[in-house]
Phi, psi and omega in degrees: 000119176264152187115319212201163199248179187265013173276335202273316191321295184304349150281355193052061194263352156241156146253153171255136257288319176316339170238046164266320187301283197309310187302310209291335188248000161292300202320310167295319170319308187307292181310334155236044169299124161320086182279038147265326183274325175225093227306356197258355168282027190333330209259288175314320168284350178303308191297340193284296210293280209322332167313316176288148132352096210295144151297160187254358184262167195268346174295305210287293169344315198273312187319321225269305183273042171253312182304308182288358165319313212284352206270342177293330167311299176297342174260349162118346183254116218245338172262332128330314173281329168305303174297320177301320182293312189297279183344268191319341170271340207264305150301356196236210218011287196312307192286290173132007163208115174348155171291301199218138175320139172073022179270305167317330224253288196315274161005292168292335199246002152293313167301309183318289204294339168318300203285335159307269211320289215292346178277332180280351193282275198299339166292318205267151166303142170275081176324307212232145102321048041279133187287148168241175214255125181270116200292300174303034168253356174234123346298156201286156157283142213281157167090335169304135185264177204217129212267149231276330191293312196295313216273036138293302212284282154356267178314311162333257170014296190281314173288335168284358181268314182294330161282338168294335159313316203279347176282299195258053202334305185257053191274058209294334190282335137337296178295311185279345174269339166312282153324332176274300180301313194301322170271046151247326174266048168063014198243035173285142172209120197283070180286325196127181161285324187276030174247169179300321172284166191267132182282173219285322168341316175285003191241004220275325183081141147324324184255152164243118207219127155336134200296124147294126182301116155282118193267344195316323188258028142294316201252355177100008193239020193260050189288161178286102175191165162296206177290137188209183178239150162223146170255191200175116170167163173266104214289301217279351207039038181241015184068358174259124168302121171245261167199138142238181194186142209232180196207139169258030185306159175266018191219353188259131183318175181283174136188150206236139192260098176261157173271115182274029174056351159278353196085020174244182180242155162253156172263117195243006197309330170274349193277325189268014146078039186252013146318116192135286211285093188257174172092177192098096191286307224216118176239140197222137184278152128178153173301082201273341181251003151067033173233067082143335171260167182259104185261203188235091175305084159280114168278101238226176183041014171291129205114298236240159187243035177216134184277112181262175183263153170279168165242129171247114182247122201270145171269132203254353165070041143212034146097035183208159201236170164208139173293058190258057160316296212290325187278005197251337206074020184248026180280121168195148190262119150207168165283159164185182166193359182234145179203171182210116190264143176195135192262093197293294225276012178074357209252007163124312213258146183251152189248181209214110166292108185246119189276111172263147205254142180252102198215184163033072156071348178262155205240120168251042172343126151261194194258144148180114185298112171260104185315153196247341198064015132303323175111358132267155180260122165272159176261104180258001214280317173319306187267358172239020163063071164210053177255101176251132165236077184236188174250104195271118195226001159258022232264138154252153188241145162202136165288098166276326155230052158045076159235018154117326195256114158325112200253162187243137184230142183224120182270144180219192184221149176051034173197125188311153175270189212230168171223064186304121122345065177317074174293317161107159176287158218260180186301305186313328198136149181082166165245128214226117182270140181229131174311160166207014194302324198281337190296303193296330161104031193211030166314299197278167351288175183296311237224076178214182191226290174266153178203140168213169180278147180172140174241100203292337185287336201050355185292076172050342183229149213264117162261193178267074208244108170245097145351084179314120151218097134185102194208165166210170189299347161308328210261354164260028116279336166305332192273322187289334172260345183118336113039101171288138183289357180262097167253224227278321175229106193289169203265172164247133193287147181273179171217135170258140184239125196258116189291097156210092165079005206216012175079008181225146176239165173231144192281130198214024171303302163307321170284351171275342154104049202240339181326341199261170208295097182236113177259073217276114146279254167270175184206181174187173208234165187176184172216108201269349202241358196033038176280002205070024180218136129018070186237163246206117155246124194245122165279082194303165150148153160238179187284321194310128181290319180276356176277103202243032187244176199271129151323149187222156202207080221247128151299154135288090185273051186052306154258015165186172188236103207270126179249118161253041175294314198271005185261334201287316175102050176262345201329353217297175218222332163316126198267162199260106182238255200321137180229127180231100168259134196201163160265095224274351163272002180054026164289349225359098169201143168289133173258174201235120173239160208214121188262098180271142164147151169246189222275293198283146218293335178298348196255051176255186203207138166295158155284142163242155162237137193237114192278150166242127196285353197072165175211033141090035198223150169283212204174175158179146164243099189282142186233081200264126180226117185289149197227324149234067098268169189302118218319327205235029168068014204286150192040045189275137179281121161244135171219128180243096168299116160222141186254155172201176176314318188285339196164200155271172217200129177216138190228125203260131187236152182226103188304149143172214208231038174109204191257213206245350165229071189185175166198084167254162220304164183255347172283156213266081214239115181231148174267152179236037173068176193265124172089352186309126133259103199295103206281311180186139194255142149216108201285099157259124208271139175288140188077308183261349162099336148009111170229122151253130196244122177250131176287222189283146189211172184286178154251179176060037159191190215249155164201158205234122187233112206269138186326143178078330189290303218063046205180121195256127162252121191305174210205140181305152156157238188291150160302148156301146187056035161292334193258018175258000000 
């Protein structure tokens, strides 16, 4: 690290000049942000709009304070803006006619969710400057007590929804804010079908799972922020996880979280030399210079039609990050949030996809960075047939047809996706990626966002997973009664695509019981039950205030898939992004830490973590360190023989961190079922073709399996059997 020693670093009396540099062209961007380009600059279009010029005809007027109403609403000051919709409503009824067709309809259900917010705003302690609304309160907990104000407020809510039903009788979106206000002022009542709220029956989901605690404001994680990315994973090398998390406000900070080895976290951020670096819808890991820690991608300007820069911050191994975007060479201005590390070319170094959005006419050519192993990167995308110019909201690496070369999925919004091929270099010279999407069958959806590789099935091969966003609350009441989704535009549905084995994937969303509304932002994949399959966390959620629906949360039973939001106590209402599943207490079993808040300055959320109560299934945790594949083994075949009561048993695993709006640890954390014996691992290392087969070894601890060894050395961490 030049400049500074690593003591003053630990005081955090220095930076390093890159990332002096990187504070210094946000710090400016921010300040000469359009707040016409980015809707999300609320406080500022207040200040624009109020500023401009009244129009002189009175519709274009009424239009005018409707907006800045909605915008005092999206900025969080929430009792204002409520009296500004009642007054523009209190004119238009008088005048006897509308601006524009549908202002009213809109209008009321602005006023509803205002009449929401500011009543859980007054249930909550004020924290936050805007105070923010606590979801996690609906439904209250029984016996909390609710301050006279709040549950007035409340109760407001509720009667306003019920005249509105009585205006629009078949009015679903009504009806679910109806039910959302009645169980926050306590007045839900399990009526049946035939009352307006919807009863709580319709909310229980098939499966059932023991409550996972939320702990975050235990331990030292409940931070404050809008929509963000989070790791979970070990910065320190000392195996204890730790944390960081980015919120994508332009002024609001990184911030990095250490494990004090008690279970609680520290804030070490300004000690980590990460002052400065604000912003970052999405953050994605990986040991890209192959010395032995984890470094970091911020991923910055998704949403926006202005080009912001990423940061690549190398972890320096004495508990400090340094910014060396510009010397790596990955310095560029585009929106963005999603990328993907995969060592396409084998050569030992992990490269770098970055999927950038191409939207309202400006062109965001994305990326993909080819490691030089110096510790800079060239821009290849172009020349190896991956010049994708869309609105990329997604990106994933999966070897799909298991030749050894890592392949590419790119999720886009309003344009079918894509699926590349990894051909491997060609006779002329390159390296060359070939679309295959329309052969392989895995365009849809149109309209989709997170996305990953994963083999939920276990049979060996990396199936599919995309996501849908487009949806709305109407249509996830429709789903909760029983409701065919097609009203006037039915949401989009994700889709599981099952590999199978012939370069074509099938679509099995339904038969896997996966048909349903996730309007997905961020999301990830675990095994929350350690049973050895697949389970599934989705954060839901739009900019929108009124997009009002629940994190969702689906088991895996192996030949389907069971939804335990309500039983698990994942339901928040808070919309949901960065998702990690880990074990972050080393018991083994995974746990879920979840980054909340939506996109506008007013829609923030504490983060939560969700302890997993255990459920009595074995474990193993793998610690794979590559010696010519990449060090820390991303996209390594792991197959696990096991013997058990039922029978033998095999179980497939694909390293890596998840989906593409998640992060979860790069150590290898698999559940085996009850009672498993481990007959034999066998490891194929990505890029050097490496297969190592270990024999029989305990279950329920940790082990670190060095490339080449043939052979797993147990490792400090969980005790065997702690996590049973």
């Amino acid at each position: 690290m030049s400049g500074c020693t690593p003591a003053e670093r630990a005081e955090g009396v220095a930076r390093h000049p890159g990332t002096v540099r990187m504070a210094e062209r946000l710090a400016s961007l921010a300040d000469s942000a359009n707040p016409l380009e980015d809707e999300q600059l609320n406080r500022e279009r207040i200040r624009h709009f109020t500023e401009t010029e009244l129009p002189a005809d009175p519709a274009s007027m009424v239009l005018r304070q409707g907006l800045i109403a909605q915008e005092l609403l999206n900025a969080g000051l929430t009792a204002p803006a409520v009296e500004q919709f009642m007054l523009i409503r209190d004119l238009v009824t008088s005048a006897g006619r509308e601006p524009v067709p549908g202002f009213l309809a809109t209008l009321d259900e602005l006023i509803g969710v205002g009449l929401l917010r500011r009543g859980l705003e007054q249930a909550c302690p004020a924290a936050a400057d805007p105070p923010f609304p606590c979801w996690n309160a609906v439904p209250p907990v029984p016996g909390d007590p609710m301050p006279d104000s709040a549950r007035a407020t409340l109760g407001r809510a509720v009667r306003w929804h019920e005249a509105q039903l009585e205006r629009r009788p078949g009015d679903l979106r009504a009806r679910w804010m109806l039910t959302l206000s009645a169980m926050a002022a306590g007045e839900w009542e399990d009526t049946g079908q035939g009352g307006a709220q919807i009863p709580a029956s319709d909310f229980e989901g098939e499966g059932v799972l023991p409550r996972f605690e939320e702990v975050a404001g235990d331990v030292g994680l409940d931070v404050v922020s809008v929509s963000g990315g989070g790791i979970v994973d070990d910065f320190t090398g000392d195996r204890l996880p730790d944390v960081m998390v980015s919120s994508r406000g332009l002024r609001d900070p990184l911030r990095y979280f250490e494990n004090d080895g008690t279970g609680h976290f520290v804030d070490r951020t300004e000690q980590a030399g990460l002052t400065g670096l604000n912003g970052g819808l999405n953050l994605v890991h990986a040991d890209y210079d192959n010395d032995g820690d984890i470094d970091v991608l911020v991923l910055r300007g998704g949403w926006l039609v202005q080009g912001w820069p990423n940061s690549l911050l190398r972890n320096d191994g004495d508990g400090s990050f340094s910014d060396v975007t510009e010397e790596a060479g990955l310095y560029s201005e585009h929106p963005t949030q999603t990328a993907a590390w995969a060592d396409y070319d084998g050569d030992g170094w992990l490269d770098l996809f970055i999927g950038n959005e191409s939207r309202d006419g400006r062109s965001h050519t994305s990326e993909l960075y080819r490691n030089l192993g110096d510790g800079r990167f060239e821009e290849v995308a172009a020349v190896t047939g991956l010049d994708v110019n869309a609105f990329v909201k997604g990106v994933a690496w999966g070897d799909v047809d298991d030749d050894g070369r890592p392949d590419l999925y790119v999720s886009t919004i309003g344009a079918p996706n894509r699926l590349y091929r990894n051909a491997g270099p060609q006779s002329a010279g390159g390296w060359r990626f070939d679309e295959i999407t329309e052969a392989a069958g895995v365009a849809e959806p149109r309209a989709s966002f997170p996305t990953w590789f994963w083999d939920f099935d276990n049979d060996g091969r990396l199936d599919l997973f995309v996501a849908g966003y487009s949806a709305q609350t109407a249509h996830v009441a429709a789903e909760a009664l029983g409701i065919d989704h097609g009203l006037e535009q039915g949401p989009e549905l994700p889709r599981i695509y099952r590999n199978g084995g012939d370069g074509t994937f099938e679509d099995v969303t339904e038969t896997v019981g996966l048909n349903r509304i996730m309007y997905a932002m961020g999301s990830n994949f675990g095994d929350l039950d350690n049973d050895g399959w697949l389970d599934v966390f989705v954060g839901t959620g739009d900019p929108d205030f009124r997009q009002l629906m629940p994190n969702r949360v689906f088991r895996n039973r192996g030949d389907r898939f069971e939804e335990v939001t309500a039983s698990g106590g994942f339901g928040l209402l808070d919309k949901g992004h960065g998702v990690s599943f880990v074990d972050i207490d080393n018991d083994g079993d995974q746990d879920i830490h979840v980054v909340l808040g939506g996109a506008n300055q007013g829609d923030r959320s504490r983060n939560v973590l969700y302890r997993n109560p255990g459920f009595g299934n074995d474990w193993i945790t793998l610690e794979l360190e590559g010696r010519t594949a990449n060090r820390t083994g991303l996209g390594a075949r792991i197959t696990i023989e096991l013997r058990t009561a039922g029978g033998p048993r095999r179980i497939h695993r694909s390293a890596g961190t998840g989906g593409s709006f998640g992060a979860n640890a790069l150590r290898q954390e698999i559940g085996l079922g009850p009672d498993a014996t481990i007959e034999s691992i066998e490891i194929r290392w990505p890029g050097s073709g490496t297969v190592d087969s270990i024999p029989a070894i305990a279950p329920n601890a940790a082990y670190r399996v060095v490339e080449g060894s043939g052979r797993a050395e147990a490792v400090a961490g969980p005790e065997p059997g702690s996590g049973r």
